[in-house]
PALUM-930857 format. One record per residue: residue in one letter; x, y, z of N, C-alpha, C, CB in turn. Coordinates in nm, 2 decimals, padded with zeros to 4 digits. Glycine has a CB too. Example, Ala and Ser with C-alpha at 12.3 -4.5 7.8 and 13.67 -1.06 7.14 Angstrom:
<nodes>
{node a; {01.32; -00.57; 00.78}; {01.23; -00.45; 00.78}; {01.32; -00.33; 00.78}; {01.13; -00.45; 00.90}};
{node s; {01.28; -00.22; 00.71}; {01.37; -00.11; 00.71}; {01.29; 00.00; 00.79}; {01.41; -00.06; 00.57}};
</nodes>
This chain:
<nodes>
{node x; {03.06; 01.98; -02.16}; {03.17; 01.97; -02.06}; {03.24; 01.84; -02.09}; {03.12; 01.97; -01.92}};
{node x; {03.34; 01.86; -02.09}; {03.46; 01.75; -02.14}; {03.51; 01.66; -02.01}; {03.62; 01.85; -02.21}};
{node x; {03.46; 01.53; -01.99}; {03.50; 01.47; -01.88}; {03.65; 01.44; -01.86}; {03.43; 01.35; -01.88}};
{node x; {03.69; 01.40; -02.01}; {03.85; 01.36; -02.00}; {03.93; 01.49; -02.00}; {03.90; 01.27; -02.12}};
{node x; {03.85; 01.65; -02.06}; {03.97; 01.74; -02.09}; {03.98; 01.84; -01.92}; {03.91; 01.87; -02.27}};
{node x; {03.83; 01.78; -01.83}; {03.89; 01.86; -01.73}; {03.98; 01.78; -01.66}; {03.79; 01.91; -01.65}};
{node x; {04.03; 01.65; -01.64}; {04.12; 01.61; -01.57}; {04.29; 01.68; -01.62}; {04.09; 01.45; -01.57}};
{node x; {04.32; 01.70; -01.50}; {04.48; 01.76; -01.51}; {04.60; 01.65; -01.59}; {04.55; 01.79; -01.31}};
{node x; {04.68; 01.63; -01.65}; {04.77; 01.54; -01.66}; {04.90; 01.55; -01.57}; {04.80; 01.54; -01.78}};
{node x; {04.89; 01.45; -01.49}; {04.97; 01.45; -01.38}; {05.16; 01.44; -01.45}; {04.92; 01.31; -01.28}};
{node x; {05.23; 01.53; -01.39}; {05.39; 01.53; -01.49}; {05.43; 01.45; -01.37}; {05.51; 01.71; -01.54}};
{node x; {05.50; 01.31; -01.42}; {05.62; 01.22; -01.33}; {05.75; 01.29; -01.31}; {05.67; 01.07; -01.43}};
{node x; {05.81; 01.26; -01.20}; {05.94; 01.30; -01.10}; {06.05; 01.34; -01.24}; {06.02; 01.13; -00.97}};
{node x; {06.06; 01.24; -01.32}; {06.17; 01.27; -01.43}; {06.15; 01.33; -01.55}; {06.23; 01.16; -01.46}};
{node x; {06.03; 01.39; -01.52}; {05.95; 01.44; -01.67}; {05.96; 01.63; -01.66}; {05.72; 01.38; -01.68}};
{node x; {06.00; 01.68; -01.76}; {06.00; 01.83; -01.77}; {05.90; 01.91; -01.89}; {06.15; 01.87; -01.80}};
{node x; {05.79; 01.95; -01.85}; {05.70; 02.01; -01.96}; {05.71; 02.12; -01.98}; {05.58; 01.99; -01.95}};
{node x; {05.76; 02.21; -02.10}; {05.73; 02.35; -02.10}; {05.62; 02.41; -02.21}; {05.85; 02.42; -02.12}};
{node x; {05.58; 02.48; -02.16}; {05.47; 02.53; -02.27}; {05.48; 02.73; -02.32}; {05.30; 02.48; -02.18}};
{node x; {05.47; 02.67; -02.47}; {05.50; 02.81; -02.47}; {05.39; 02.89; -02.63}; {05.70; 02.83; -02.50}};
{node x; {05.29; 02.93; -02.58}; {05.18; 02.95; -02.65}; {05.11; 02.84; -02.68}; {05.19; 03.01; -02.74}};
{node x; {05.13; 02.79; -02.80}; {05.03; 02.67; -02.85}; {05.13; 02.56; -02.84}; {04.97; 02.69; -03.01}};
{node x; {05.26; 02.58; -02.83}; {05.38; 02.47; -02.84}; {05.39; 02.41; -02.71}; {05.54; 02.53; -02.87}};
{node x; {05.40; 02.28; -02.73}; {05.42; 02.19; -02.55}; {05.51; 02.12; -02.62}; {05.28; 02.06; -02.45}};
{node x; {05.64; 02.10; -02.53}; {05.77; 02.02; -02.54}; {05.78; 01.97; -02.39}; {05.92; 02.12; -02.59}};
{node x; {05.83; 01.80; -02.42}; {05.79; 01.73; -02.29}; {05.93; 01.65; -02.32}; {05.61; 01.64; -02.28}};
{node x; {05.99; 01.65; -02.18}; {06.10; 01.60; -02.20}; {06.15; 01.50; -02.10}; {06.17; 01.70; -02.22}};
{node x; {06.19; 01.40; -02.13}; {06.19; 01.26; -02.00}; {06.26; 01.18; -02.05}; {06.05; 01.17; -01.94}};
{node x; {06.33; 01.09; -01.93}; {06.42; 01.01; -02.00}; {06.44; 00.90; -02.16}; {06.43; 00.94; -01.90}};
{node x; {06.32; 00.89; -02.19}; {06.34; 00.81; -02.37}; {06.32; 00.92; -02.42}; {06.22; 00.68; -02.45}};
{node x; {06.31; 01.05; -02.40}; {06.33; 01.12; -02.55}; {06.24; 01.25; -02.51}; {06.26; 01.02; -02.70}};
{node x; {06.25; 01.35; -02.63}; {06.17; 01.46; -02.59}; {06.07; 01.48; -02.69}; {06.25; 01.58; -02.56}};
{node x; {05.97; 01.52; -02.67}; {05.86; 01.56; -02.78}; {05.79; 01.71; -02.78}; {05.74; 01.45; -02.75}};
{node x; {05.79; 01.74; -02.89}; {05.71; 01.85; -02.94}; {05.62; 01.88; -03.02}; {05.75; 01.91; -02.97}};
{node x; {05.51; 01.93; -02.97}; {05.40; 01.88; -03.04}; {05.31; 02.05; -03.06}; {05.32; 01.74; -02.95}};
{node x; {05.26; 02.11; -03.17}; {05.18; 02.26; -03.14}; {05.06; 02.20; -03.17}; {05.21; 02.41; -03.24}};
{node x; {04.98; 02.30; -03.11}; {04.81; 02.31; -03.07}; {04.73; 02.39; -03.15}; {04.78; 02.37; -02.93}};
{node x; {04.62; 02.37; -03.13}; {04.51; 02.45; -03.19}; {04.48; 02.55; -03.08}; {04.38; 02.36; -03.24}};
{node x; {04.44; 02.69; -03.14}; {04.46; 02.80; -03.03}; {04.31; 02.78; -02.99}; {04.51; 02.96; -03.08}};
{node x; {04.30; 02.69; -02.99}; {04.09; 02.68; -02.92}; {04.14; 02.63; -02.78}; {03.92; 02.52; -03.01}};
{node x; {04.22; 02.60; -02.76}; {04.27; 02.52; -02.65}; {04.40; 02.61; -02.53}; {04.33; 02.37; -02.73}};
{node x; {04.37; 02.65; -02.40}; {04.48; 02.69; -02.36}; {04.56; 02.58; -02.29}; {04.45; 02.80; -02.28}};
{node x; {04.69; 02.62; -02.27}; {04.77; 02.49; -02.17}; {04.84; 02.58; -02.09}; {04.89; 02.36; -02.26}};
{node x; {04.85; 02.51; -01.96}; {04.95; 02.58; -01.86}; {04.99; 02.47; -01.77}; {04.87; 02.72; -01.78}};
{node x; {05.11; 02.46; -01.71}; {05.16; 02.42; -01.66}; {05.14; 02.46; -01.49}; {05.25; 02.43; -01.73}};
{node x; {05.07; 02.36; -01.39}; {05.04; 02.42; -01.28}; {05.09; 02.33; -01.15}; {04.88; 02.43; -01.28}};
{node x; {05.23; 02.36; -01.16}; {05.32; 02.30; -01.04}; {05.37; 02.14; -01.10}; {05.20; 02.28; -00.87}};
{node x; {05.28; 02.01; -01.05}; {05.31; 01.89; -01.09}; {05.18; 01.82; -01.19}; {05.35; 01.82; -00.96}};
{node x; {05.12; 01.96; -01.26}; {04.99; 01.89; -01.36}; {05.00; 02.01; -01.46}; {04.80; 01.86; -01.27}};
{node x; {04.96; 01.97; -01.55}; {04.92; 02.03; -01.72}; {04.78; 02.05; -01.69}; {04.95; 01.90; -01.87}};
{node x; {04.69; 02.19; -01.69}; {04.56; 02.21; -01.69}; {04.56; 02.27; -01.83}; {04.50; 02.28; -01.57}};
{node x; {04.44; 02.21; -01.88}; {04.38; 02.22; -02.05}; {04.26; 02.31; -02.04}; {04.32; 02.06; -02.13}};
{node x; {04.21; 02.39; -02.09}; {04.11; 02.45; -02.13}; {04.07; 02.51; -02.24}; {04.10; 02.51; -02.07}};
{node x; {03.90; 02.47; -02.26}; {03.87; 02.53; -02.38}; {03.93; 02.73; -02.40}; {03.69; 02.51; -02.38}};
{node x; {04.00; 02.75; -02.51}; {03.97; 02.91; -02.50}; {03.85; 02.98; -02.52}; {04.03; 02.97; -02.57}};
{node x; {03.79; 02.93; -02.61}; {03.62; 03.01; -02.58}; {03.52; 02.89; -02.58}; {03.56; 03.13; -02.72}};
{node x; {03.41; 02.94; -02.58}; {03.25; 02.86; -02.52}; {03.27; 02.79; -02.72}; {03.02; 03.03; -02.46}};
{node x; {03.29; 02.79; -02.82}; {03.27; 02.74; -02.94}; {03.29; 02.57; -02.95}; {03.36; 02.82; -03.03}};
{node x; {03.21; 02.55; -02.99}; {03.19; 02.38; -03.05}; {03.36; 02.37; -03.06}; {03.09; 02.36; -03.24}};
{node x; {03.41; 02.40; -03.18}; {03.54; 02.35; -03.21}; {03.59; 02.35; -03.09}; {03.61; 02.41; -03.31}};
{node x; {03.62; 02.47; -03.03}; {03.73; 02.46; -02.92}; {03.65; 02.31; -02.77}; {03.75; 02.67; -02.84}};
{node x; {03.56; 02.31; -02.75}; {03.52; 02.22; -02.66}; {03.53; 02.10; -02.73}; {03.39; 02.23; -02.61}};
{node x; {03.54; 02.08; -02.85}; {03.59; 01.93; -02.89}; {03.74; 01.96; -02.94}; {03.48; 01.85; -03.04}};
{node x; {03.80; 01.98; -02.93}; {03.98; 02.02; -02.93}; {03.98; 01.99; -02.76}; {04.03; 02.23; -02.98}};
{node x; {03.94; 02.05; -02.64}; {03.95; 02.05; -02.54}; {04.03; 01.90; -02.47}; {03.83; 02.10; -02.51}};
{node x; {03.92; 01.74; -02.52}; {03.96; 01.62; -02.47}; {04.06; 01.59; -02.56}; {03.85; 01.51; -02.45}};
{node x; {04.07; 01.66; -02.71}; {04.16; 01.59; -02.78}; {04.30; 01.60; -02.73}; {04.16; 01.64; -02.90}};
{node x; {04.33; 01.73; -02.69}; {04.44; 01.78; -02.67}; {04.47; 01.74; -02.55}; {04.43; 01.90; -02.67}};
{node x; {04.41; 01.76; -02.44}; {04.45; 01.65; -02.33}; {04.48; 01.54; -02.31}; {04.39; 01.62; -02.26}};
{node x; {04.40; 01.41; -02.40}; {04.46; 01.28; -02.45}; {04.60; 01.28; -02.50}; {04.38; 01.23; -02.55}};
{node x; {04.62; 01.38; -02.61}; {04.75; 01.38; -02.68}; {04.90; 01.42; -02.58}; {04.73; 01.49; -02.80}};
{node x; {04.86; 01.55; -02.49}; {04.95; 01.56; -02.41}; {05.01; 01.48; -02.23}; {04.94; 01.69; -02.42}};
{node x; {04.88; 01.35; -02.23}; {04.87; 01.25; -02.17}; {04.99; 01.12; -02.24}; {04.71; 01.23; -02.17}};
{node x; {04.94; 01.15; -02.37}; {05.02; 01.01; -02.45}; {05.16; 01.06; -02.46}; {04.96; 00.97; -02.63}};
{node x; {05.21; 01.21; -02.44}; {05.36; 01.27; -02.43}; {05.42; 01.25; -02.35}; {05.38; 01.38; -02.43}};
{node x; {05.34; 01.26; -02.23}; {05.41; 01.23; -02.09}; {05.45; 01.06; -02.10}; {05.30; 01.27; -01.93}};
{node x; {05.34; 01.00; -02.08}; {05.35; 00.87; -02.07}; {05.44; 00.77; -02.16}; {05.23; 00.84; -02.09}};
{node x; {05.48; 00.86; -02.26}; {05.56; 00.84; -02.37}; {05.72; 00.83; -02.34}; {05.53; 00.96; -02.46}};
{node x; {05.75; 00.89; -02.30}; {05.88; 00.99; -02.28}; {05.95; 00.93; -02.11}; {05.80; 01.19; -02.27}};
{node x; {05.83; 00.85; -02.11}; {05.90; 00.73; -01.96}; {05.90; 00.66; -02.01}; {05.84; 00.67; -01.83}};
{node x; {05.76; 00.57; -02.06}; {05.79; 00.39; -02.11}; {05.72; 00.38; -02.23}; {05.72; 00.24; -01.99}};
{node x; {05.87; 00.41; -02.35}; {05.77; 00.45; -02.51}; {05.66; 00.33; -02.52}; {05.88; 00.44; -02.68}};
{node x; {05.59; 00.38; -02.61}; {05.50; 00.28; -02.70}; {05.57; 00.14; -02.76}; {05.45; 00.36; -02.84}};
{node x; {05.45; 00.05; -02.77}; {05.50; -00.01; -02.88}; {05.39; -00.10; -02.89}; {05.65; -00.08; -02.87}};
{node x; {05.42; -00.18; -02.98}; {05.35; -00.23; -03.14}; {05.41; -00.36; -03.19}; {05.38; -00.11; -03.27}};
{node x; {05.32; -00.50; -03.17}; {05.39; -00.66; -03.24}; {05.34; -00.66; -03.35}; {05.35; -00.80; -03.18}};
{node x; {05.43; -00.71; -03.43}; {05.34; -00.75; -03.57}; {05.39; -00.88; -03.60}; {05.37; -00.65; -03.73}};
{node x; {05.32; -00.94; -03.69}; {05.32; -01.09; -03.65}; {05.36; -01.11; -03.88}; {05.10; -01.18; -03.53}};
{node x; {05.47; -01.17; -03.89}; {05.49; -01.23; -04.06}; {05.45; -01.36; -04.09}; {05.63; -01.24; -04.12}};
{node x; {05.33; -01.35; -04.15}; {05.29; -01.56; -04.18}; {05.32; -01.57; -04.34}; {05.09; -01.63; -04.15}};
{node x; {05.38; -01.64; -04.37}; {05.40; -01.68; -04.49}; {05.51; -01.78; -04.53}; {05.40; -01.57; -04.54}};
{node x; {05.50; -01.87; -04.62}; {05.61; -01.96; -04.64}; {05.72; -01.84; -04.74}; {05.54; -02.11; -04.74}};
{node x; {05.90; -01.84; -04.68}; {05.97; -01.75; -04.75}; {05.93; -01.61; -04.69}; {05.94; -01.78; -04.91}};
{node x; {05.82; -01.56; -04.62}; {05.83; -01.42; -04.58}; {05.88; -01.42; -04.46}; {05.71; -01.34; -04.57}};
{node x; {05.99; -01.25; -04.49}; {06.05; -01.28; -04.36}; {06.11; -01.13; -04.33}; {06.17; -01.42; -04.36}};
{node x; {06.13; -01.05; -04.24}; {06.20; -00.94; -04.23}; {06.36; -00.95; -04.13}; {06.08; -00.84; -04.16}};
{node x; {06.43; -00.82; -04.23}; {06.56; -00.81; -04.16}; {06.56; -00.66; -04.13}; {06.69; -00.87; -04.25}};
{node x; {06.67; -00.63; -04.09}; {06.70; -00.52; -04.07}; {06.85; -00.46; -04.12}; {06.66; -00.51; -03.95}};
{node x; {06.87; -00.35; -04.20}; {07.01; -00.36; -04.24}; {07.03; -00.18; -04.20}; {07.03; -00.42; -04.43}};
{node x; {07.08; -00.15; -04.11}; {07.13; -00.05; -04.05}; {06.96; 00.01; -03.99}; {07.22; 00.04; -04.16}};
{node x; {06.93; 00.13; -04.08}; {06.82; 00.23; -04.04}; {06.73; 00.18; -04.16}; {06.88; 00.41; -04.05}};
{node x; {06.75; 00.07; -04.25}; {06.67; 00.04; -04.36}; {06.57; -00.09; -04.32}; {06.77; 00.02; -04.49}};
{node x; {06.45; -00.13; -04.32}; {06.39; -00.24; -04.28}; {06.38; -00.32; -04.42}; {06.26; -00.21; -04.19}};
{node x; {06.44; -00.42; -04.42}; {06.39; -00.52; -04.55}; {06.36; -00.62; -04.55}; {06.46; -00.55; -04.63}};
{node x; {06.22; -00.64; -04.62}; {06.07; -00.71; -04.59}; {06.05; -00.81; -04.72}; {05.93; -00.59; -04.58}};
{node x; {06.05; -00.90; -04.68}; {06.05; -01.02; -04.84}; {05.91; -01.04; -04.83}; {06.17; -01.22; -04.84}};
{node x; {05.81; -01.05; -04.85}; {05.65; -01.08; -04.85}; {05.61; -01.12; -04.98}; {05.54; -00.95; -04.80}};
{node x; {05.70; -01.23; -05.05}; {05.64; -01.26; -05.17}; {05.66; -01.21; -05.32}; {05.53; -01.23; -05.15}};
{node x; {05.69; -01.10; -05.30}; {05.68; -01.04; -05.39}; {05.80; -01.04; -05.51}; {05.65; -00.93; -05.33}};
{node x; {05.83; -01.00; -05.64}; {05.97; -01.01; -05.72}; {06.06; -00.94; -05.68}; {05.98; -00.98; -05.85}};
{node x; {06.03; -00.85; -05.57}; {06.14; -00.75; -05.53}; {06.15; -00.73; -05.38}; {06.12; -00.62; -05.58}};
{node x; {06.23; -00.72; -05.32}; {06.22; -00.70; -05.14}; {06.21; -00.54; -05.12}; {06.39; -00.76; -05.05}};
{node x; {06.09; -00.54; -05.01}; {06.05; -00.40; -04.99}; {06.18; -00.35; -04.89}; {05.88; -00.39; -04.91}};
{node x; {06.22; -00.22; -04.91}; {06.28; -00.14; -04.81}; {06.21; -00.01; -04.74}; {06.39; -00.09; -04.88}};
{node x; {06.18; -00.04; -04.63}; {06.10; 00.05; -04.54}; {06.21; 00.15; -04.48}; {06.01; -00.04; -04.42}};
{node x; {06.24; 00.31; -04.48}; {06.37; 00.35; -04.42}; {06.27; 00.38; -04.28}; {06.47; 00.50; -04.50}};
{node x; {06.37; 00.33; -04.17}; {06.24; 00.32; -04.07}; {06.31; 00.50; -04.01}; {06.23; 00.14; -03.92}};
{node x; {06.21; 00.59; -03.94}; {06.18; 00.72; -03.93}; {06.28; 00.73; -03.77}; {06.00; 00.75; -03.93}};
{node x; {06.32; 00.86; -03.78}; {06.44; 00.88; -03.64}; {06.28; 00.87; -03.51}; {06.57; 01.11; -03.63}};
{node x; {06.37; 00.84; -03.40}; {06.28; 00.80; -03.32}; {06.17; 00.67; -03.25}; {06.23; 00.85; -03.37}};
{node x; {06.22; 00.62; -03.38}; {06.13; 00.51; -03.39}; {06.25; 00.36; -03.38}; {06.03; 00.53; -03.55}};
{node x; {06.19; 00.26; -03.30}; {06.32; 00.16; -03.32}; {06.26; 00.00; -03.33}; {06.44; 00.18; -03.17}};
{node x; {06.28; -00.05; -03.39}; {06.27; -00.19; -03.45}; {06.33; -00.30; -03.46}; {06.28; -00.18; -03.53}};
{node x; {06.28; -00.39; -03.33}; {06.38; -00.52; -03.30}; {06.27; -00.69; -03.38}; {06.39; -00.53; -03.06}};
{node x; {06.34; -00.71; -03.43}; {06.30; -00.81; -03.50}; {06.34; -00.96; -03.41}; {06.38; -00.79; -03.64}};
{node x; {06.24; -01.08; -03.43}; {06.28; -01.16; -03.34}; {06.27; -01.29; -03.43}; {06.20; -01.15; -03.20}};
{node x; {06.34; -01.41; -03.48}; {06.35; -01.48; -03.56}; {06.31; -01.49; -03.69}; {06.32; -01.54; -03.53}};
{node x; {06.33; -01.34; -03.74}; {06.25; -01.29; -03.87}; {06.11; -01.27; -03.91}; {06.27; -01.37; -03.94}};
{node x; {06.02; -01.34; -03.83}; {05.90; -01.28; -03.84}; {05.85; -01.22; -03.72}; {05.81; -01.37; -03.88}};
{node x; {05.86; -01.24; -03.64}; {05.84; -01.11; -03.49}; {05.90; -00.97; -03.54}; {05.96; -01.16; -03.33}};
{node x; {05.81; -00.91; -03.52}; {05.86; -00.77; -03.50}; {05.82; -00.67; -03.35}; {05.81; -00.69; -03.62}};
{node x; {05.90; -00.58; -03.34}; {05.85; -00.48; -03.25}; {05.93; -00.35; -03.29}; {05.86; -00.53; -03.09}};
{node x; {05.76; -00.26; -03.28}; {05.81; -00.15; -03.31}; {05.79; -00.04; -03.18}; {05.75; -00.11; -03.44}};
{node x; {05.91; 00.05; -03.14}; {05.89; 00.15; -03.01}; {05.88; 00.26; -03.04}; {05.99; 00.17; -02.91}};
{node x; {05.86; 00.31; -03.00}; {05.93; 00.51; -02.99}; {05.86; 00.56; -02.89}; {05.90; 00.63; -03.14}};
{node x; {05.87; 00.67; -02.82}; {05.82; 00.75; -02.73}; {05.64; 00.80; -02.80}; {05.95; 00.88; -02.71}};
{node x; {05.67; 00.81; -02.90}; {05.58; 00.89; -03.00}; {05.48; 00.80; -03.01}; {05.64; 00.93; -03.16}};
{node x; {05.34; 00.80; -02.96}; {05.20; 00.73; -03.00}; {05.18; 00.69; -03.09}; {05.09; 00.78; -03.00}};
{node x; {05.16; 00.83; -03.19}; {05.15; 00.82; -03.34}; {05.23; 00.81; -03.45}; {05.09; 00.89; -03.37}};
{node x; {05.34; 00.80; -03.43}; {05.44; 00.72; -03.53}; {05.44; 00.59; -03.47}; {05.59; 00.78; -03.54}};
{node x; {05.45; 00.54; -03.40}; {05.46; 00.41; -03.37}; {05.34; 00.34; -03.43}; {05.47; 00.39; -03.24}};
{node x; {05.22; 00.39; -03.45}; {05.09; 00.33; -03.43}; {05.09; 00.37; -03.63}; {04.96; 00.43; -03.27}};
{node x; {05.20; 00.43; -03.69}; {05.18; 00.47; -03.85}; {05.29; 00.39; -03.86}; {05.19; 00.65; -03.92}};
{node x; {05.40; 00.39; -03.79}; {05.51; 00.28; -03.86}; {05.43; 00.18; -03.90}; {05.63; 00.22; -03.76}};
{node x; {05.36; 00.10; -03.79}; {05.29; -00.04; -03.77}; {05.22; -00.08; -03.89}; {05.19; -00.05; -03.65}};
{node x; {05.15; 00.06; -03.94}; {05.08; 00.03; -04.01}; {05.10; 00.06; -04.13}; {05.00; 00.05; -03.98}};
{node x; {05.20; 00.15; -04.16}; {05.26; 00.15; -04.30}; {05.36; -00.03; -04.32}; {05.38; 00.33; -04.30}};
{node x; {05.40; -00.07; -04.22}; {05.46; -00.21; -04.25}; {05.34; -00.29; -04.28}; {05.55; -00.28; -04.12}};
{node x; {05.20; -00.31; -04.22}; {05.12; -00.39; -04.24}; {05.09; -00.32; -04.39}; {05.00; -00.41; -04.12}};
{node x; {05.05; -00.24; -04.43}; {05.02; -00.23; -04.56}; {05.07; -00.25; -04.68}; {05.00; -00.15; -04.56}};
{node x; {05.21; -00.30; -04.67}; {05.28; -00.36; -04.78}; {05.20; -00.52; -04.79}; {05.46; -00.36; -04.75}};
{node x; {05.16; -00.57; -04.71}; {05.07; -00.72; -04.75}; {04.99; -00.75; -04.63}; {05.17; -00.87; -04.79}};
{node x; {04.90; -00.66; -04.65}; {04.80; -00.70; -04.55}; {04.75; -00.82; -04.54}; {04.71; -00.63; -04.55}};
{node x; {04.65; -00.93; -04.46}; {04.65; -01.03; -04.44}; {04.59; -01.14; -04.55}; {04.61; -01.03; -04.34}};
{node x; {04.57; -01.17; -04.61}; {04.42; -01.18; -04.72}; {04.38; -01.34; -04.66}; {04.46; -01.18; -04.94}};
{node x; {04.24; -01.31; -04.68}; {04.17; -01.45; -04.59}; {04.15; -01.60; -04.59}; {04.06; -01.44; -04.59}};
{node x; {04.21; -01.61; -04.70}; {04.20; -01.76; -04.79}; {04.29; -01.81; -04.69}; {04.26; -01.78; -04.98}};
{node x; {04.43; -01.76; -04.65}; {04.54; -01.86; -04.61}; {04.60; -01.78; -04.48}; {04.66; -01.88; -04.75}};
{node x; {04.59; -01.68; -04.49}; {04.63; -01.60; -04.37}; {04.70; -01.55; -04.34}; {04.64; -01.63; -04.29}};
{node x; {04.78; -01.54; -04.53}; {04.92; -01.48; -04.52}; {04.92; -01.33; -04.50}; {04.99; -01.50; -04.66}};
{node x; {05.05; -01.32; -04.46}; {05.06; -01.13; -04.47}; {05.12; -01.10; -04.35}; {04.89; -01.03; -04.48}};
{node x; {05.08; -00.98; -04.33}; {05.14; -00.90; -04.17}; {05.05; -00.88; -04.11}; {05.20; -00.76; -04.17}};
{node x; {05.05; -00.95; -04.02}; {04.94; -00.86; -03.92}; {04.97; -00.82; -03.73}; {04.81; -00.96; -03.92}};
{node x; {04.91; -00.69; -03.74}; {04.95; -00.64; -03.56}; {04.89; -00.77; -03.48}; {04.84; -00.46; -03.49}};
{node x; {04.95; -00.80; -03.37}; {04.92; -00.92; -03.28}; {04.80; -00.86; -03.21}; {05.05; -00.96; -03.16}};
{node x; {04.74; -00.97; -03.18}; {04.59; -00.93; -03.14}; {04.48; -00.89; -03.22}; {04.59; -00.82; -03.07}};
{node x; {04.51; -00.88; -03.34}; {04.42; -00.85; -03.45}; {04.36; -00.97; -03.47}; {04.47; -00.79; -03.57}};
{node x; {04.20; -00.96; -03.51}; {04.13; -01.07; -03.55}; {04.10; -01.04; -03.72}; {03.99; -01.08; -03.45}};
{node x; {04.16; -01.18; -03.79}; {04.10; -01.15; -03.91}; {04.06; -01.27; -03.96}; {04.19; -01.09; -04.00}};
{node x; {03.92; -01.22; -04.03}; {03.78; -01.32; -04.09}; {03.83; -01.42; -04.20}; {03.65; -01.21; -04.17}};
{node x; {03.84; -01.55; -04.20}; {03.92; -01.60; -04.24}; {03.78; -01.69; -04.34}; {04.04; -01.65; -04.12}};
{node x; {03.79; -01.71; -04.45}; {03.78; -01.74; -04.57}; {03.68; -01.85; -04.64}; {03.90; -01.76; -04.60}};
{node x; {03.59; -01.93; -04.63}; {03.64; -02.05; -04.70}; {03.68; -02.06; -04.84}; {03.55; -02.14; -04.68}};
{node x; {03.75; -02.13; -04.88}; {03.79; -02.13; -05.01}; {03.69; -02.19; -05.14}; {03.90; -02.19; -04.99}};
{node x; {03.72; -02.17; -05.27}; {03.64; -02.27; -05.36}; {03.62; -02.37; -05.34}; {03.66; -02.29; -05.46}};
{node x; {03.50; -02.46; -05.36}; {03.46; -02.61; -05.34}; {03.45; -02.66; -05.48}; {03.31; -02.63; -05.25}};
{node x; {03.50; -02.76; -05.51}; {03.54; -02.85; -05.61}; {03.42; -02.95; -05.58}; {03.71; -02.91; -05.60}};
{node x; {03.36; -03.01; -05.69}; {03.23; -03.08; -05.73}; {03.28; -03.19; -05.73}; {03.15; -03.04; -05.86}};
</nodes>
């Protein structure tokens, strides 16, 4: 029995959910989202809550059951006050801009990376190395972040690189000279 998949997801005053077989489209003031299901899972809409259930007694569908509820929890919640995501640039000369819908990232390297950042998703930069990334969407926000950290992830000697705020990283000692 699924603790998280039997709770209902409660829909807010400005939120509209329709469901139509395996498809849930959730729609609220930042944006609307659509997302399809695995048919182990039913959804129905019941007045001002989303009830989830396994469709049959099978393993898969009882572990689909909390997945699916989490995900169409992160839609609602989404679609009022999107996501978002800090990433933090350390480096001497690294620095990010932004030139229309294109993100361009100097981290060192002989060439400047261009990231085309994805509809949906939006990107405010704050003295060049602050970033923040939004969108209604969990999981683009949470792949933007991390497709930007993966162009120079942190490395331990010096501490350069990108990294999400709040992240702890194991930091180095370097060679010792005799």
């Amino acid at each position: 029995m699924s603790r998280i998949g039997k709770l209902p997801v409660a829909i807010p005053d400005k939120v509209k959910v329709a469901v139509d077989g395996v498809s849930v489209t959730v729609e609220g003031p930042k944006g609307t989202l659509t997302k399809n299901f695995d048919t182990n899972v039913s959804i129905k809409v019941d007045g001002d809550n989303v009830i989830i259930e396994p469709a049959s007694n099978s393993r898969q569908s009882r572990a689909m059951w909390g997945t699916a509820r989490s995900i169409i929890q992160g839609m609602v919640e989404g679609v009022v006050k999107p996501f978002e995501r800090s990433l933090e640039i350390e480096g001497v000369g690294f620095k990010a801009a932004l030139k229309g819908n294109i993100l361009d990232l100097a981290l060192g390297y002989s060439h400047p990376i261009n990231y085309p950042v994805p509809t949906g998703i939006t990107i405010t930069i704050d003295g060049g190395t602050k970033l923040k990334v939004q969108g209604a969407d969990k999981h683009m926000v949470g792949q933007v972040a991390a497709d930007i950290k993966s162009y120079y992830p942190v490395e331990p000697y010096k501490g350069k690189g990108v990294r999400i705020v709040g992240e702890f990283v194991r930091r180095k000692e370097g060679k010792k000279t005799a």
